[in-house]
GUPA-792784 format. One record per atom (N, C-alpha, C): atom name; x, y, z. Coordinates in nm, 2 decimals. Layout:
! residues N
{atomo=CA | east=X | north=Y | up=Z}
...
! end
This chain:
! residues 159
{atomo=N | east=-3.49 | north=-1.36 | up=-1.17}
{atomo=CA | east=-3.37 | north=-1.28 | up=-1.16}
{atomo=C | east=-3.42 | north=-1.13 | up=-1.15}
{atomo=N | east=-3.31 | north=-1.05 | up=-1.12}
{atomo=CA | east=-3.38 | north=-0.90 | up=-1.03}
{atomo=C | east=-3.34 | north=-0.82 | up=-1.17}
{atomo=N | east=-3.36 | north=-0.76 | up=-1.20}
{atomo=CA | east=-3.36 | north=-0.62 | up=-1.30}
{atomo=C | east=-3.20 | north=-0.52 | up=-1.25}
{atomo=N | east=-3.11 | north=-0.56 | up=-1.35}
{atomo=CA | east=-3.01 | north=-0.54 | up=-1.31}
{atomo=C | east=-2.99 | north=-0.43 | up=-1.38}
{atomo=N | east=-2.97 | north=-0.28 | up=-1.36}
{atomo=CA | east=-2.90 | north=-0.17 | up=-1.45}
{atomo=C | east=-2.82 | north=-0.13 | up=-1.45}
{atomo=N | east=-2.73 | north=-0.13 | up=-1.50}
{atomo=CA | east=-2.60 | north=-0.05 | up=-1.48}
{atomo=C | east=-2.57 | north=0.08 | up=-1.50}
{atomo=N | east=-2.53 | north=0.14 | up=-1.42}
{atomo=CA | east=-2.49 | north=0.30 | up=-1.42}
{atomo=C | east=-2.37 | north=0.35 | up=-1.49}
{atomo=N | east=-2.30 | north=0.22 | up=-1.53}
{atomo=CA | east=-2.14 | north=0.28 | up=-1.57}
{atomo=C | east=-2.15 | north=0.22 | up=-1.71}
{atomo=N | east=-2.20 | north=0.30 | up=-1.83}
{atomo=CA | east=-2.17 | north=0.19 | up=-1.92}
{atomo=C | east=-2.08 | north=0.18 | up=-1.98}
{atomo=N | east=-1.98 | north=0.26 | up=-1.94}
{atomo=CA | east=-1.83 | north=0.28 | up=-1.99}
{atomo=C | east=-1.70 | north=0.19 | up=-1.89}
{atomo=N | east=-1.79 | north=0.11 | up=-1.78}
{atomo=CA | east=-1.75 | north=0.02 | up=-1.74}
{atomo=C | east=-1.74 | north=-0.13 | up=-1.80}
{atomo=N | east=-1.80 | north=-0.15 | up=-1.90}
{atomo=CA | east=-1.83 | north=-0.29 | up=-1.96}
{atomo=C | east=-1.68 | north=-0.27 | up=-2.04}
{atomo=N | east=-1.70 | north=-0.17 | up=-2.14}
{atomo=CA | east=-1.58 | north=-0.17 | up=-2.26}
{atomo=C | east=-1.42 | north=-0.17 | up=-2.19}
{atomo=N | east=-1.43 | north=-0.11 | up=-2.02}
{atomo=CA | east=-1.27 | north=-0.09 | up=-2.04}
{atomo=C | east=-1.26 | north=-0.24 | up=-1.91}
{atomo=N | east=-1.38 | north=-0.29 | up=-1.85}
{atomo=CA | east=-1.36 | north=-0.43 | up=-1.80}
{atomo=C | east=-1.29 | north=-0.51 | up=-1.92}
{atomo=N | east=-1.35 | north=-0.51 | up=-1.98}
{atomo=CA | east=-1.35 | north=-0.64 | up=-2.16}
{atomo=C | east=-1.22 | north=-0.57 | up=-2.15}
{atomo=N | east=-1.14 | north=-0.51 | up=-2.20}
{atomo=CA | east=-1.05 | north=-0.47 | up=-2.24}
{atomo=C | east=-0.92 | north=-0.46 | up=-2.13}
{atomo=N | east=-0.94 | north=-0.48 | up=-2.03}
{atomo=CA | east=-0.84 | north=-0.50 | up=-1.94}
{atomo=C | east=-0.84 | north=-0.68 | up=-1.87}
{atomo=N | east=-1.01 | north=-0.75 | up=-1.94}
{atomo=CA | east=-0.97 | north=-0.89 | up=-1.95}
{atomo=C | east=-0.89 | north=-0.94 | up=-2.04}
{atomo=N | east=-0.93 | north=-0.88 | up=-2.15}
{atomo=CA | east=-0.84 | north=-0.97 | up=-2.24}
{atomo=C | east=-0.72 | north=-0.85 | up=-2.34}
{atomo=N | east=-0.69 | north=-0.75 | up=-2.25}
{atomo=CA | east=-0.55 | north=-0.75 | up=-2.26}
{atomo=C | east=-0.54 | north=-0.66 | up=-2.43}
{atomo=N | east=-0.70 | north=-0.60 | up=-2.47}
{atomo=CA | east=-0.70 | north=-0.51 | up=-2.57}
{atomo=C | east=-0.58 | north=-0.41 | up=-2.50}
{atomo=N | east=-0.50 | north=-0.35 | up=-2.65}
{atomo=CA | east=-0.37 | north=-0.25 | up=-2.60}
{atomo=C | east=-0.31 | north=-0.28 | up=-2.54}
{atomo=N | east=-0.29 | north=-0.36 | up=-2.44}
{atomo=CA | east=-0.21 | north=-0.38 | up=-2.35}
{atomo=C | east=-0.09 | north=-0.44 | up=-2.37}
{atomo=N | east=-0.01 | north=-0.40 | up=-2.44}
{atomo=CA | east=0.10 | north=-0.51 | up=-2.50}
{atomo=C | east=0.24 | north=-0.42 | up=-2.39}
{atomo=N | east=0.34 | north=-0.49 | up=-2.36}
{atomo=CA | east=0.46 | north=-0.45 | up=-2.37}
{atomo=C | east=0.55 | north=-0.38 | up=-2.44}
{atomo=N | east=0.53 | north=-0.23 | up=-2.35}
{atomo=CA | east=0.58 | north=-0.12 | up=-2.45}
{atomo=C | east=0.77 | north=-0.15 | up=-2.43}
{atomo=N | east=0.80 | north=-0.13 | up=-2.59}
{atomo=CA | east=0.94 | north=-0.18 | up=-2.64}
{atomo=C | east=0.98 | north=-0.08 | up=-2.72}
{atomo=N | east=1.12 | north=-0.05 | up=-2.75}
{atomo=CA | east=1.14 | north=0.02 | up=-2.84}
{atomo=C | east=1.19 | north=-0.07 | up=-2.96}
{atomo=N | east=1.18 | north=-0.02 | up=-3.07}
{atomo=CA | east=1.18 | north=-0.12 | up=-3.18}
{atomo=C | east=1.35 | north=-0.21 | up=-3.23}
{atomo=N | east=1.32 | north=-0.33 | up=-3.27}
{atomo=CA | east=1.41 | north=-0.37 | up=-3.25}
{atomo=C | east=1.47 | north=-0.46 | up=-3.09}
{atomo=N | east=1.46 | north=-0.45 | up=-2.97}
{atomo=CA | east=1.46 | north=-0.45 | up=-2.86}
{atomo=C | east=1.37 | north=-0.59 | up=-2.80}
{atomo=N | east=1.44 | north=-0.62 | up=-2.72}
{atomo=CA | east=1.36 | north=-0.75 | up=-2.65}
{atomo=C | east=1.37 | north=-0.70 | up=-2.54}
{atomo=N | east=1.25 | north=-0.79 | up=-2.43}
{atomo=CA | east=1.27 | north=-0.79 | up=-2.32}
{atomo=C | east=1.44 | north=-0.84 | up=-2.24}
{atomo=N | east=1.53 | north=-0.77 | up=-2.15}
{atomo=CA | east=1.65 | north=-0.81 | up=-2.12}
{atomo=C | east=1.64 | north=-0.83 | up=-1.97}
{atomo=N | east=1.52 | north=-0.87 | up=-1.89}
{atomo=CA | east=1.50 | north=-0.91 | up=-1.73}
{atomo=C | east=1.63 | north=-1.00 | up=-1.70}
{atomo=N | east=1.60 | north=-1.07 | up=-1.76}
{atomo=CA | east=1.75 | north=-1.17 | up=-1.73}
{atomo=C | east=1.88 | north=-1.17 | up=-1.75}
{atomo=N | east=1.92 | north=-1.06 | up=-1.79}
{atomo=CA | east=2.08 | north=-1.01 | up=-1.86}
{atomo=C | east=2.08 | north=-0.88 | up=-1.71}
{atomo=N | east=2.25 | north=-0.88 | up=-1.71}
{atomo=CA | east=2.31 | north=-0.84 | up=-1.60}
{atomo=C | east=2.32 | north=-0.67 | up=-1.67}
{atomo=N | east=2.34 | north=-0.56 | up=-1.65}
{atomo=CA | east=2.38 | north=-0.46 | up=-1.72}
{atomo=C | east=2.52 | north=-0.44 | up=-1.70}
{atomo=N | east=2.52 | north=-0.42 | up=-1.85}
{atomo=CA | east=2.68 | north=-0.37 | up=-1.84}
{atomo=C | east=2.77 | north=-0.27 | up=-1.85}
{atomo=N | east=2.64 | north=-0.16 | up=-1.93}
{atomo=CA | east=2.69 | north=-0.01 | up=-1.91}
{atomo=C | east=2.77 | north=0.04 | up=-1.80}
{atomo=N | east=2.81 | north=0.12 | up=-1.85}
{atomo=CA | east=2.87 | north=0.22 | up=-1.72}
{atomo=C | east=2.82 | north=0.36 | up=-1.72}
{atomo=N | east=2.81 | north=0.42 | up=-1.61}
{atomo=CA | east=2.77 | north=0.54 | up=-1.63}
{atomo=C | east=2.79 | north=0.65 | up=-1.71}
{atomo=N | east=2.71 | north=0.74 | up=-1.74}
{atomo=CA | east=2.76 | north=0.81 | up=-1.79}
{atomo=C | east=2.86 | north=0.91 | up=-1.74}
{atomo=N | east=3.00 | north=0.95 | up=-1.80}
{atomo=CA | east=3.05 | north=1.08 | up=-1.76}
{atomo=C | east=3.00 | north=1.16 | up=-1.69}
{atomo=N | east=3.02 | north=1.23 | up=-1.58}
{atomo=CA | east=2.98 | north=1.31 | up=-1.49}
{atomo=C | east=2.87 | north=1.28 | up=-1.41}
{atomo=N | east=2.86 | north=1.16 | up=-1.40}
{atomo=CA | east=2.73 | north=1.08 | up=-1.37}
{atomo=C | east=2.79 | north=1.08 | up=-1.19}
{atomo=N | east=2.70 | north=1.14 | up=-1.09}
{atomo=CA | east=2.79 | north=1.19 | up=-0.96}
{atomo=C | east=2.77 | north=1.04 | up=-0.85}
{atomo=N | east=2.87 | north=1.03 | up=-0.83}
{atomo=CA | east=2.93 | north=0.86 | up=-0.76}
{atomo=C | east=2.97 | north=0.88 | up=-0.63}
{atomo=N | east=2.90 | north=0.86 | up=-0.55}
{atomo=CA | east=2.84 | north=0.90 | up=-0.41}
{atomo=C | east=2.94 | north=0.78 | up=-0.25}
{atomo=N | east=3.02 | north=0.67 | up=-0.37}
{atomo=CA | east=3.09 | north=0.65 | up=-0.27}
{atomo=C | east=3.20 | north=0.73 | up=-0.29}
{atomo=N | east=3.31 | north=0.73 | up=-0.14}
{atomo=CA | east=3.44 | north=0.78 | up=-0.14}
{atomo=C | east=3.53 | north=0.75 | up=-0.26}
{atomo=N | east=3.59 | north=0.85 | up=-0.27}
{atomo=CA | east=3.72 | north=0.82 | up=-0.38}
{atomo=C | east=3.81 | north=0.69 | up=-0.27}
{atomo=N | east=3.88 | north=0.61 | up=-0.42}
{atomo=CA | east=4.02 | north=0.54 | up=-0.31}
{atomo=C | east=4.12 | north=0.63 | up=-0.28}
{atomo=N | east=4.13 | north=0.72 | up=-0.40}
{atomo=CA | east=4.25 | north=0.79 | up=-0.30}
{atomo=C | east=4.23 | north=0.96 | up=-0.17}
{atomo=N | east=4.11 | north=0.91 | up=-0.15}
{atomo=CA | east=4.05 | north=1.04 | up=-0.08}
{atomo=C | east=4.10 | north=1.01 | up=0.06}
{atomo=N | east=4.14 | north=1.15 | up=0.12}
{atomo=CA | east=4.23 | north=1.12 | up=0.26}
{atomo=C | east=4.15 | north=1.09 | up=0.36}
{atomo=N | east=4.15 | north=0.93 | up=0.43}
{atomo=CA | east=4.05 | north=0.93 | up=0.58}
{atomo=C | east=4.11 | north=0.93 | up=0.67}
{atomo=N | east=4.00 | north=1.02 | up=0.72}
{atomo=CA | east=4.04 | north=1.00 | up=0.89}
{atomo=C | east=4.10 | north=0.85 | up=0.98}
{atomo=N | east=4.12 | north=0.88 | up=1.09}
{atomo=CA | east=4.15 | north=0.74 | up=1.17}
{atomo=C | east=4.02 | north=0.64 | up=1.20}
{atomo=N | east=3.88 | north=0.71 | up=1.17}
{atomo=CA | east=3.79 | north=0.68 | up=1.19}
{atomo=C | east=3.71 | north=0.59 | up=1.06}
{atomo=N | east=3.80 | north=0.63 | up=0.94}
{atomo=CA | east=3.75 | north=0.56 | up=0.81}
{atomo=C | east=3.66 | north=0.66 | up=0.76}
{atomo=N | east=3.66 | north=0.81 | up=0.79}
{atomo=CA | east=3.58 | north=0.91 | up=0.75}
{atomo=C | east=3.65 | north=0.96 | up=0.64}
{atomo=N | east=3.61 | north=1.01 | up=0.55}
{atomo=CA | east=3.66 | north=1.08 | up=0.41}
{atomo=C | east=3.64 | north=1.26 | up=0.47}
{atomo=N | east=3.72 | north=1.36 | up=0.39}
{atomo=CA | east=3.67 | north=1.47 | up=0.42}
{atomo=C | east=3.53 | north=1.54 | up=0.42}
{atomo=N | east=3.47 | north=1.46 | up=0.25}
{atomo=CA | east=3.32 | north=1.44 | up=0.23}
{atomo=C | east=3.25 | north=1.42 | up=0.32}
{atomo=N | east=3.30 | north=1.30 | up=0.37}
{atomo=CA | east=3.19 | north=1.27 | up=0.44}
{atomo=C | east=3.17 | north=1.31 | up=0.58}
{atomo=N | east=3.24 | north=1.35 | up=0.63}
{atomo=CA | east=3.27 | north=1.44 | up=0.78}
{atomo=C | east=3.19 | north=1.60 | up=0.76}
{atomo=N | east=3.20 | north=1.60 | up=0.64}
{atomo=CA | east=3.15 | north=1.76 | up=0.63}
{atomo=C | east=3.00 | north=1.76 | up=0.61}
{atomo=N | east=2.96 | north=1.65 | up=0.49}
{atomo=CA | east=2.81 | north=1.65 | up=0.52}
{atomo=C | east=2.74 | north=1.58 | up=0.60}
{atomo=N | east=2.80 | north=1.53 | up=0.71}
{atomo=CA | east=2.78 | north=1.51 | up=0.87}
{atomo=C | east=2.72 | north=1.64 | up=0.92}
{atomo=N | east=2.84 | north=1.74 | up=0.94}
{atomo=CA | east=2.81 | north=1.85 | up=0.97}
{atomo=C | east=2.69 | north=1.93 | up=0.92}
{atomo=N | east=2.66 | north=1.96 | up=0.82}
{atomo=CA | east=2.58 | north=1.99 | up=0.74}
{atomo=C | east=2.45 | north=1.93 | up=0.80}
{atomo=N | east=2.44 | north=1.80 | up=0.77}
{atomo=CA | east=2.35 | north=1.73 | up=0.85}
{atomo=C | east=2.29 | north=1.78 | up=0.98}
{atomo=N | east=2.39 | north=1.79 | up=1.06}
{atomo=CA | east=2.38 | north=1.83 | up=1.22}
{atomo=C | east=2.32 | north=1.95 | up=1.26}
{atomo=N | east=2.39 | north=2.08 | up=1.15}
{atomo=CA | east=2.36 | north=2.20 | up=1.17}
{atomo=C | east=2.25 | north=2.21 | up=1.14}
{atomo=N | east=2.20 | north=2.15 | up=1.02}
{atomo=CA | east=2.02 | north=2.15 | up=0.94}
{atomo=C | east=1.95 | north=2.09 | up=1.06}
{atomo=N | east=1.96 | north=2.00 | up=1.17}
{atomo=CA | east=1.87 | north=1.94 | up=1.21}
{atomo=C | east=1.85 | north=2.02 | up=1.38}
{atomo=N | east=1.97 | north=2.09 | up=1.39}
{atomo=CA | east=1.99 | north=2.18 | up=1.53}
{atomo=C | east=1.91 | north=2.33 | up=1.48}
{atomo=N | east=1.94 | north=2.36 | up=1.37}
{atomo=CA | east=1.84 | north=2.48 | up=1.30}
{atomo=C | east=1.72 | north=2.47 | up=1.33}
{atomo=N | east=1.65 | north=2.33 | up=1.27}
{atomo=CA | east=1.54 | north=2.24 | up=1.31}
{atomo=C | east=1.44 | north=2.29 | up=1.44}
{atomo=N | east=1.58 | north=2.21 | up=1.52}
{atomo=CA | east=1.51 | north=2.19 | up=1.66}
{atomo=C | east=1.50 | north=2.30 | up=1.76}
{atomo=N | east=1.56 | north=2.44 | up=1.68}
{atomo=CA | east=1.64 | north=2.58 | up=1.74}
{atomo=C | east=1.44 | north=2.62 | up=1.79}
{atomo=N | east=1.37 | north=2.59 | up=1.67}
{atomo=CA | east=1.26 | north=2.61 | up=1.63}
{atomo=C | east=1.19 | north=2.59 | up=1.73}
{atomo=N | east=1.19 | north=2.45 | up=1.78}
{atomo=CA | east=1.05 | north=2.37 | up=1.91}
{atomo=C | east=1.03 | north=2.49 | up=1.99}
{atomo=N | east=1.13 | north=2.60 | up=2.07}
{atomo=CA | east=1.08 | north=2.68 | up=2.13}
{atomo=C | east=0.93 | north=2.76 | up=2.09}
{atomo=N | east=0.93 | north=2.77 | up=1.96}
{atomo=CA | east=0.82 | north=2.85 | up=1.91}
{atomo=C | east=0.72 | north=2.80 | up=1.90}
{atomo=N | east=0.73 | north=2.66 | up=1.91}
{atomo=CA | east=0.57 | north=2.56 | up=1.91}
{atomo=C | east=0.55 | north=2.48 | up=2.01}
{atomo=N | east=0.62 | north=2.44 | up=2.11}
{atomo=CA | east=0.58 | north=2.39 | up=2.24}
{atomo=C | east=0.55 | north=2.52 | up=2.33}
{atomo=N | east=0.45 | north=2.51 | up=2.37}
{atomo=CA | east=0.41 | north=2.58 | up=2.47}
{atomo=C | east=0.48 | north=2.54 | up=2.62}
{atomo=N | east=0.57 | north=2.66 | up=2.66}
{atomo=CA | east=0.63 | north=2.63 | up=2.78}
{atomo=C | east=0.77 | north=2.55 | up=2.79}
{atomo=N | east=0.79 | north=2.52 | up=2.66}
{atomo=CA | east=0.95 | north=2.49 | up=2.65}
{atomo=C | east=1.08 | north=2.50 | up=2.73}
{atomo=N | east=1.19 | north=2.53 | up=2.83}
{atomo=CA | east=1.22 | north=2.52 | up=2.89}
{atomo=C | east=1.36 | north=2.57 | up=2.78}
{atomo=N | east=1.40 | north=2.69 | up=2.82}
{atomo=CA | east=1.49 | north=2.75 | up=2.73}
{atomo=C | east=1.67 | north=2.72 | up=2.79}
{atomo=N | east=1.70 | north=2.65 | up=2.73}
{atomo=CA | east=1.87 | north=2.59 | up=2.83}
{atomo=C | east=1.91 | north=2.50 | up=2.69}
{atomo=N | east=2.06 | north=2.49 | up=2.76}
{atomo=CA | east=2.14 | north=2.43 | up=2.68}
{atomo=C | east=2.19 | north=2.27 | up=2.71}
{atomo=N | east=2.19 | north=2.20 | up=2.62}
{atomo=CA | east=2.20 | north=2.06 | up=2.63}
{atomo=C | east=2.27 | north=2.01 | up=2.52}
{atomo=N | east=2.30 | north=1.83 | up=2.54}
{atomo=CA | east=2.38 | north=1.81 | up=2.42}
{atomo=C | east=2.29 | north=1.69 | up=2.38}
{atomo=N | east=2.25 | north=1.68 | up=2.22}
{atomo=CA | east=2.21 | north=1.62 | up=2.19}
{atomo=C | east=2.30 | north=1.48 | up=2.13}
{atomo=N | east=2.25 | north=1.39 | up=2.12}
{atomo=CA | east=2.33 | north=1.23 | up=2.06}
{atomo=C | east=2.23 | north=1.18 | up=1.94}
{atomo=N | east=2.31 | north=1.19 | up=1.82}
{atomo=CA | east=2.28 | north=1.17 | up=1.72}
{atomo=C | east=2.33 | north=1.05 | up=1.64}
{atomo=N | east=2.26 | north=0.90 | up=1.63}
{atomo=CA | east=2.32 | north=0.79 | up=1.57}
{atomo=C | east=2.26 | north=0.78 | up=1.45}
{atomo=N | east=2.32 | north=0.79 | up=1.35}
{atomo=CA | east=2.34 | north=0.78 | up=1.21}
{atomo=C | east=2.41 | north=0.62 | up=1.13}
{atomo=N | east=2.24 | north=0.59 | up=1.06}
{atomo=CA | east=2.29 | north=0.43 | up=1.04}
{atomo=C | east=2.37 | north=0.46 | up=0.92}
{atomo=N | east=2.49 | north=0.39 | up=0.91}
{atomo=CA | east=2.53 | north=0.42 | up=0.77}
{atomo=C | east=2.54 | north=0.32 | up=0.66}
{atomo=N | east=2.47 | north=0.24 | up=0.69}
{atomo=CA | east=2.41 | north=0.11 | up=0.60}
{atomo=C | east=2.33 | north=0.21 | up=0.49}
{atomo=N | east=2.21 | north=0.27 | up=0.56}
{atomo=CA | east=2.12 | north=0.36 | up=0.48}
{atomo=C | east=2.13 | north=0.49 | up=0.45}
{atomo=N | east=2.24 | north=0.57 | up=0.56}
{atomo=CA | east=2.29 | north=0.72 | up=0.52}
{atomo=C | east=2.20 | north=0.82 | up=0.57}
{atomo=N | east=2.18 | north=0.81 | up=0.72}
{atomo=CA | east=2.07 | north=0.86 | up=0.77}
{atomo=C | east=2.06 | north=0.88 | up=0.91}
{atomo=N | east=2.02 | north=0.98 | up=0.97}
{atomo=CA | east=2.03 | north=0.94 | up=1.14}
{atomo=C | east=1.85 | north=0.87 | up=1.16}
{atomo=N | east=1.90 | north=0.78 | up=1.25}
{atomo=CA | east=1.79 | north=0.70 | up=1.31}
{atomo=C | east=1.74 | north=0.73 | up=1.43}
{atomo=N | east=1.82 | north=0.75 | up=1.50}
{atomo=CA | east=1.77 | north=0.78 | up=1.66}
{atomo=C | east=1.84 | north=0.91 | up=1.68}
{atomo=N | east=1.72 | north=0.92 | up=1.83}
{atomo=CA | east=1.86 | north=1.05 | up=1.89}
{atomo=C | east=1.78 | north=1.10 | up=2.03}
{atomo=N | east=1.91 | north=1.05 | up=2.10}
{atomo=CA | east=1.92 | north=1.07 | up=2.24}
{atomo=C | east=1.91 | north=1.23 | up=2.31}
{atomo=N | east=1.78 | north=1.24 | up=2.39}
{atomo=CA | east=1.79 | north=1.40 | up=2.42}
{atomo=C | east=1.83 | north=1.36 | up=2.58}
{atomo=N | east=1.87 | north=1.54 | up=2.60}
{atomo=CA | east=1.95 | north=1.51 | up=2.77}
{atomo=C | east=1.78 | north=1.55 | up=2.81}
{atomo=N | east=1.81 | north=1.52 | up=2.96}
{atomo=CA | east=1.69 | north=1.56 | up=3.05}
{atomo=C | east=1.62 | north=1.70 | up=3.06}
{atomo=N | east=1.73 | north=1.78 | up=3.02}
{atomo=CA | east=1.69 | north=1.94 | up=3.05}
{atomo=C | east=1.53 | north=1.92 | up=2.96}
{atomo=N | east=1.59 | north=1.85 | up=2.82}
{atomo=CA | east=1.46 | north=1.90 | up=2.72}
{atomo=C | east=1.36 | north=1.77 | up=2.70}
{atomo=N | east=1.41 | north=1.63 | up=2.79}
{atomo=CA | east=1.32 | north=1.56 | up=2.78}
{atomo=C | east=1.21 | north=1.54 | up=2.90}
{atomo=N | east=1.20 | north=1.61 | up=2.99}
{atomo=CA | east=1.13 | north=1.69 | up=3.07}
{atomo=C | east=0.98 | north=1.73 | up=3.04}
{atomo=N | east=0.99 | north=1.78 | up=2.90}
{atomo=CA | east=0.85 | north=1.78 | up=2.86}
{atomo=C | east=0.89 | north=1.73 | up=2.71}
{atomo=N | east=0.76 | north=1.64 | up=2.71}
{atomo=CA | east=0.77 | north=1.55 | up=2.61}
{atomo=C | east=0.72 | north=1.55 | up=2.47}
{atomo=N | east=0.64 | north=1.67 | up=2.45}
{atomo=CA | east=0.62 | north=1.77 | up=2.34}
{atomo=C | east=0.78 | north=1.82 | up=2.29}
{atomo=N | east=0.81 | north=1.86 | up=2.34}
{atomo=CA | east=0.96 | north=1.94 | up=2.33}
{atomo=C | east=1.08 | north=1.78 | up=2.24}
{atomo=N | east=1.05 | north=1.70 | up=2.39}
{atomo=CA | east=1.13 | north=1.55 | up=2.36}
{atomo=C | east=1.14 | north=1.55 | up=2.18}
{atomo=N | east=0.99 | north=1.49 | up=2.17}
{atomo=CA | east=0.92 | north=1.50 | up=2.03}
{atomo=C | east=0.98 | north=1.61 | up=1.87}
{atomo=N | east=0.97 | north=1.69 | up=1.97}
{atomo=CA | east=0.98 | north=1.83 | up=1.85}
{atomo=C | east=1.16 | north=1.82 | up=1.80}
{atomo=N | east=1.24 | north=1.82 | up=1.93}
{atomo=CA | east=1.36 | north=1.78 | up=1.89}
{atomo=C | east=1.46 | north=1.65 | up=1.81}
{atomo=N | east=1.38 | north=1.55 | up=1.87}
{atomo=CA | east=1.39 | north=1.44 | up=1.82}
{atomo=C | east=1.39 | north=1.42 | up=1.63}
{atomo=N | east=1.24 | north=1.47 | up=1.61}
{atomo=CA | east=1.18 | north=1.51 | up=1.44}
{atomo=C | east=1.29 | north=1.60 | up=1.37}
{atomo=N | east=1.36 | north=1.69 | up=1.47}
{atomo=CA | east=1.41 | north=1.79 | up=1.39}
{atomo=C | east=1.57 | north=1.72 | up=1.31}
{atomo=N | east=1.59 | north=1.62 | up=1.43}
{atomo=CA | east=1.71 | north=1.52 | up=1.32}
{atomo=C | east=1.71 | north=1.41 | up=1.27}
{atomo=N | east=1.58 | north=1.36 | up=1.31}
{atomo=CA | east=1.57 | north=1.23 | up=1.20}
{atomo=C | east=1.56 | north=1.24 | up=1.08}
{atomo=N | east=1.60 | north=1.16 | up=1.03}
{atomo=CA | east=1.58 | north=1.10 | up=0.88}
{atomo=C | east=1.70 | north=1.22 | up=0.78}
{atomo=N | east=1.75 | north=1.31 | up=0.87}
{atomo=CA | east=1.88 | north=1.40 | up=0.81}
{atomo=C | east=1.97 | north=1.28 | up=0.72}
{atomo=N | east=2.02 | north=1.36 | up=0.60}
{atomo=CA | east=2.09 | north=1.21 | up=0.53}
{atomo=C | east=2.28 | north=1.25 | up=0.52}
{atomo=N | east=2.32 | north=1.13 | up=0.53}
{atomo=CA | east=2.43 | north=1.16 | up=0.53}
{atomo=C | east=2.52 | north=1.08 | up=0.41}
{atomo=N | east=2.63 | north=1.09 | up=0.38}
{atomo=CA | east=2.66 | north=1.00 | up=0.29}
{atomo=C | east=2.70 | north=0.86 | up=0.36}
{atomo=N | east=2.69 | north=0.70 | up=0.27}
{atomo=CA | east=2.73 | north=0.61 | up=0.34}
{atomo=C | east=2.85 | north=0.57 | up=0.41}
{atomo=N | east=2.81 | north=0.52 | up=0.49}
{atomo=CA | east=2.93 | north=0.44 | up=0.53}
{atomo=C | east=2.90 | north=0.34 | up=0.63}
{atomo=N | east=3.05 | north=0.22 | up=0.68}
{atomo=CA | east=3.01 | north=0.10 | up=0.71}
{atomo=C | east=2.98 | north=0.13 | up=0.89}
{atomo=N | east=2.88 | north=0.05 | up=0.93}
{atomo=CA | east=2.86 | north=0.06 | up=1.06}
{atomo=C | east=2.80 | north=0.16 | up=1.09}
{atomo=N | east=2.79 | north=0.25 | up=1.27}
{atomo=CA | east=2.70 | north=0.29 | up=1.30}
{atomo=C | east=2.76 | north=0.40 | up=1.35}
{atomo=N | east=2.73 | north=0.54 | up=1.37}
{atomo=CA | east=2.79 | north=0.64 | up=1.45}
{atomo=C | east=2.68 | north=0.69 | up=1.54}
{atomo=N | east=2.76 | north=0.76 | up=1.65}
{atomo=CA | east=2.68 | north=0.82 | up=1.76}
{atomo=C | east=2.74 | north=0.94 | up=1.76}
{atomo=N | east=2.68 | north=1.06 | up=1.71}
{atomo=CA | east=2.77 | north=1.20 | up=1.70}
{atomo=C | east=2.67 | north=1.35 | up=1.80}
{atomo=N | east=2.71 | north=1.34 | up=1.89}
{atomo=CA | east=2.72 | north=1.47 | up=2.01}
{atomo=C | east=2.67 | north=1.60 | up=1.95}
{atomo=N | east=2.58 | north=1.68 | up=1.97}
{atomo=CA | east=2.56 | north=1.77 | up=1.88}
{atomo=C | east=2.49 | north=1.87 | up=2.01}
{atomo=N | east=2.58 | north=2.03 | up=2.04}
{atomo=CA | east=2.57 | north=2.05 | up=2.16}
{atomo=C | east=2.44 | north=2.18 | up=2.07}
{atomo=N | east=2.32 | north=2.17 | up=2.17}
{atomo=CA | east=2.16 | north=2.21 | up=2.10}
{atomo=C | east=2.14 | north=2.35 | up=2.23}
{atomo=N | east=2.11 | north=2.50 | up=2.16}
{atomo=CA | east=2.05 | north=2.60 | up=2.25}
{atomo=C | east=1.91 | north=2.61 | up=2.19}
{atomo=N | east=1.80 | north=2.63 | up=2.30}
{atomo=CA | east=1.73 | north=2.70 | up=2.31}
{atomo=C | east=1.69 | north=2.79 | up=2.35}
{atomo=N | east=1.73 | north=2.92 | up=2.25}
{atomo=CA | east=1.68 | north=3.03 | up=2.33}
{atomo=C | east=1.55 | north=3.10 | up=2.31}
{atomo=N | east=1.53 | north=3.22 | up=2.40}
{atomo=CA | east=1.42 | north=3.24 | up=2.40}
{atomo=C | east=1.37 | north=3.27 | up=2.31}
{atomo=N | east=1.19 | north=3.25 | up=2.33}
{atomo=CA | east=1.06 | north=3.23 | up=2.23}
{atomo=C | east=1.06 | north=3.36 | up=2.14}
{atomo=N | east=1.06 | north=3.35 | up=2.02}
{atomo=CA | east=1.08 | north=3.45 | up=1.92}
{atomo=C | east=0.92 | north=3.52 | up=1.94}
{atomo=N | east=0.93 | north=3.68 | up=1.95}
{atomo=CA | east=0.82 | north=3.76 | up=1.99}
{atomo=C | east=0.79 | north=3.80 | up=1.87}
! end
């Protein structure tokens, strides 16, 4: 057999001890069992903020709440602020006005894609830069899928 030394000898004690489970017990508070298999039944606490629509909150014809149409907006404006930007980091940018398409899955509350016009998909750095500047914007839920128009300037490169 070869002459084996070990360099760690503070590896033996916390091996042993993570075989067999020294300390390692199921932290509980006293009194208390494990409850994995029980349903919860609490309710929130008071002022605890509840992120679907009210029932009696007025919707649009579209099944939009006022909420939720506004932090759409919100959304939109944050991610056109965003993309106001690309002019300052693509080199050669192409300064014009376009409308962007913005689809927002609302399973997850979020835009997922987004359709640029030609003016800015032209160069593909730019494509890119714009694209980044609305994804993953969050919106509140809702059922199904939107595609929302969001008219995008670029103007010229900040000196």
């Amino acid at each position: 057999m070869s002459n084996v030394r070990l360099r760690f000898p503070l590896a033996i004690p916390l091996v042993t001890a993570a075989l067999f489970g020294c300390g390692a017990s199921t932290p509980r508070h006293q009194g208390q069992e494990n409850a994995f298999d029980t349903t919860p039944t609490e309710q929130p606490p008071a002022g605890t903020a509840d992120l679907r629509p009210d029932a009696d909150a007025s919707v649009d014809e579209h099944g939009f709440t006022d909420d939720q149409k506004a932090q759409m907006q919100v959304a939109l404006r944050r991610g056109g602020a965003k993309a106001s930007q690309c002019v300052n980091v693509v080199a050669n940018a192409p300064r014009a006005e376009g409308e962007v398409k913005v689809k927002f899955d609302g399973q997850i509350g979020r835009a997922v894609d987004v359709e640029v016009p030609p003016v800015f998909s032209q160069t593909p750095r730019l494509e890119d830069c714009i694209k980044n500047a609305f994804m993953h914007e969050y919106v509140m839920r809702f059922d199904g899928e939107l595609i929302v128009p969001f008219s995008l300037k670029l103007a010229p490169k900040a000196q």
